[in-house]
C-alpha positions in Angstrom: 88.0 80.5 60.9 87.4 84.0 59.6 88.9 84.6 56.6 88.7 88.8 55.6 90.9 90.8 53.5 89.4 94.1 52.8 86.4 96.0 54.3 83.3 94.8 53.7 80.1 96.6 53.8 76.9 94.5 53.9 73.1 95.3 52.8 73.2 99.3 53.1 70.2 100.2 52.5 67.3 100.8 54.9 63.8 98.1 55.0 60.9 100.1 53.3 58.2 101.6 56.3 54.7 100.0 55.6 52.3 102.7 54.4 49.6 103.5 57.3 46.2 102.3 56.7 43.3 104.1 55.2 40.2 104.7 57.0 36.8 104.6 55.7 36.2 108.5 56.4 35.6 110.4 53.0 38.8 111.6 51.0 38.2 115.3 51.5 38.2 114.7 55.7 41.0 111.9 56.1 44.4 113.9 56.8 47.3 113.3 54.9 49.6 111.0 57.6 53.5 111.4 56.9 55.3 108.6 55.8 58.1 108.7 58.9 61.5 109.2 56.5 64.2 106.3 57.5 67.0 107.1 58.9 69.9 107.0 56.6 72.5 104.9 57.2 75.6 106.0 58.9 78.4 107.2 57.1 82.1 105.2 57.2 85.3 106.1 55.4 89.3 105.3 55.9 92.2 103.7 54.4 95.4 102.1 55.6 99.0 102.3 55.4 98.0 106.4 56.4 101.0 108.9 57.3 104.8 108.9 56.3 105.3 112.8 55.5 104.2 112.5 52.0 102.1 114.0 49.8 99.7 111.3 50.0 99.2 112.0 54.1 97.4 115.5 52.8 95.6 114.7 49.8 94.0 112.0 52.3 93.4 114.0 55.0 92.1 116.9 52.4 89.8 114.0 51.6 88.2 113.5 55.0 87.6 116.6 55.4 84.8 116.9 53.3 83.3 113.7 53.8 80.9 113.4 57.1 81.1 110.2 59.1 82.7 107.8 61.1 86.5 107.3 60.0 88.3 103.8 60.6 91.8 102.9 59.8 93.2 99.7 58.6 96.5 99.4 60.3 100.1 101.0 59.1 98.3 104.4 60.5 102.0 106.1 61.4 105.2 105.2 59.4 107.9 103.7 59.4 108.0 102.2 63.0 104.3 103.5 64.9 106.2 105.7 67.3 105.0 108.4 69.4 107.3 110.7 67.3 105.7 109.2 64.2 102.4 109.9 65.1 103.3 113.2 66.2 104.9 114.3 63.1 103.3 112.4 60.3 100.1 110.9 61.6 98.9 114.0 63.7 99.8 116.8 61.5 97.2 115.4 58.6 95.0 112.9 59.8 95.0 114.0 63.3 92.7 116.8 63.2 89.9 113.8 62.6 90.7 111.5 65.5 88.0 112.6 67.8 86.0 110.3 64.9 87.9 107.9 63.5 88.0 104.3 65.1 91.5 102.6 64.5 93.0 99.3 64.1 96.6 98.6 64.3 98.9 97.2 61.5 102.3 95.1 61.8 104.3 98.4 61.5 102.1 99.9 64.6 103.9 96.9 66.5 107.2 98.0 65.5 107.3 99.6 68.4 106.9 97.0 71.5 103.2 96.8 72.6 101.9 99.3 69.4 102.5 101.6 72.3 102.5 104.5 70.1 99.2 103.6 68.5 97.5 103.0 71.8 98.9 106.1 73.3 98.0 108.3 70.1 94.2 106.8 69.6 93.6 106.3 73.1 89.8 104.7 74.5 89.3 105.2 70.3 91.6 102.2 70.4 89.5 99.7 72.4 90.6 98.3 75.1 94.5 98.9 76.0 96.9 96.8 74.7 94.6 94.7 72.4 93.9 95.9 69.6 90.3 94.5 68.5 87.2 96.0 69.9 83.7 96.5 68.5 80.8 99.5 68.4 77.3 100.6 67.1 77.2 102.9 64.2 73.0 103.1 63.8 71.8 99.8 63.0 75.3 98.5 61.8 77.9 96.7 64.3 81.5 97.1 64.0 84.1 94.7 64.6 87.8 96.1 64.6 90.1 93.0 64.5 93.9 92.7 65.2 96.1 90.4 63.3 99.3 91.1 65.3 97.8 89.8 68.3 97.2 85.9 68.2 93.5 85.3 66.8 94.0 81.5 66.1 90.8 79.3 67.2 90.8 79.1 71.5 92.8 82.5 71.7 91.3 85.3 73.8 90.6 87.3 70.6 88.7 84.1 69.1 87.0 84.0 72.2 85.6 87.6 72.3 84.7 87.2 68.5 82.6 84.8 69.2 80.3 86.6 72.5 80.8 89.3 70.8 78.9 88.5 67.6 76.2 86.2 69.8 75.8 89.6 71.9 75.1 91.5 68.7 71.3 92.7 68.7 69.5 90.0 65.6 68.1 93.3 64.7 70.9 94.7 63.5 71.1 92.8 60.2 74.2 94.9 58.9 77.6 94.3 60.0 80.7 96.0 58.9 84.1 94.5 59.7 87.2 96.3 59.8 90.8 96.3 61.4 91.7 94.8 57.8 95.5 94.3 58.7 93.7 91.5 59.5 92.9 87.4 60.2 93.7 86.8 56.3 96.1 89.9 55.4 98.9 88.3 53.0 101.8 90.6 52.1 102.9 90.3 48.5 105.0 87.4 48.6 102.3 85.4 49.9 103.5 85.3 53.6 100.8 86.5 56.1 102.4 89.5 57.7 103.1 89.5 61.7 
C-alpha cells in the first residue's frame, strides 16, 4: 500500500562525471579536456487548494511567475465546487496564464462537480488521460507519478494496477522519483477522516 501525504522530492542532485584520463604526453602539449558540466536538475514548483478569488490566488500566481520550471498542483485547483465557471473566473484569471506548464492533479472539491469535469475540461491532455485523474511523465532524469485519491486506488483497482507497470516500466536509470497528485492515497482531512 502506498502511503504519501505531501510531495516528496528524492536525491536531487546530479552523480559526479569521472575526470578524463591523463596521457603520458609532456604537460606543456596535453590540451586541457573540459569537464562536460551536468545537467541541472529540472525545476518543479506548485501548491494545492489554488484559486477562490482571493488574495492568496495572486500572490501565488505572482509567485510562479518568477520561478522557471515545471508547475504541478495538488488537487482543490478551482474553488468552491471545480466548475467550469470556477476555473474560468478564479483558477484562469491567476494561475492560468501558467497552464501550458503545469501538470495537475485533482482534489475532492474538483469532483464536486460529477466526473471533475471541469478540471478535465480546463487542464485538458495536461490532465492525463480523461476521466482518471493519475498519469505519469519525464522531467530529465526524474519520473513523475500524479495520483488520484477520488478515484478508487485500493489494492486490484485499475489505478493499483497501472501503479504498479507503471513504476516496473520506469527506466532503473532514472534513480529520482517525484510523486505528486498529493490529494492523495493517504490524504486525511482534519478530523482524521480520509477525504473522498
Amino acid at each position: 500500500m502506498i502511503v504519501v501525504t505531501c510531495l516528496v522530492l528524492a536525491g536531487c542532485s546530479t552523480p559526479p562525471v569521472a575526470p578524463a584520463p591523463t596521457t603520458s604526453a609532456p604537460a606543456s602539449e596535453q590540451a586541457a579536456s573540459p569537464t562536460p558540466t551536468p545537467e541541472p536538475d529540472p525545476v518543479l514548483v506548485g501548491a494545492g487548494d489554488i484559486a477562490n478569488g482571493g488574495p492568496g490566488d495572486d500572490q501565488t500566481a505572482a509567485l510562479l511567475d518568477g520561478i522557471p520550471g515545471t508547475v504541478f498542483t495538488t488537487g482543490d485547483n478551482a474553488y468552491d465546487n471545480g466548475t467550469a465557471a470556477d476555473f474560468a473566473n478564479f483558477y484562469d484569471p491567476t494561475w492560468g496564464r501558467h497552464r501550458a506548464r503545469t501538470r495537475p492533479a485533482p482534489g475532492n472539491h474538483d469532483y464536486n462537480t460529477a466526473g471533475a469535469a471541469g478540471y478535465f475540461g480546463y487542464f485538458g491532455a495536461n490532465a492525463g488521460p480523461p476521466g482518471l485523474g493519475y498519469y505519469s511523465y519525464d522531467l530529465g532524469r526524474w519520473h513523475i507519478i500524479a495520483l488520484n485519491s477520488n478515484v478508487a486506488m485500493e489494492p486490484g483497482s485499475a489505478q493499483e494496477q497501472w501503479l504498479r507497470a507503471d513504476l516496473a516500466d520506469t527506466d532503473d536509470r532514472q534513480q529520482r522519483r517525484v510523486q505528486v497528485g498529493l490529494d492523495l492515497v493517504g490524504e486525511l482531512c482534519g478530523d482524521g477522516q480520509r477525504q473522498r
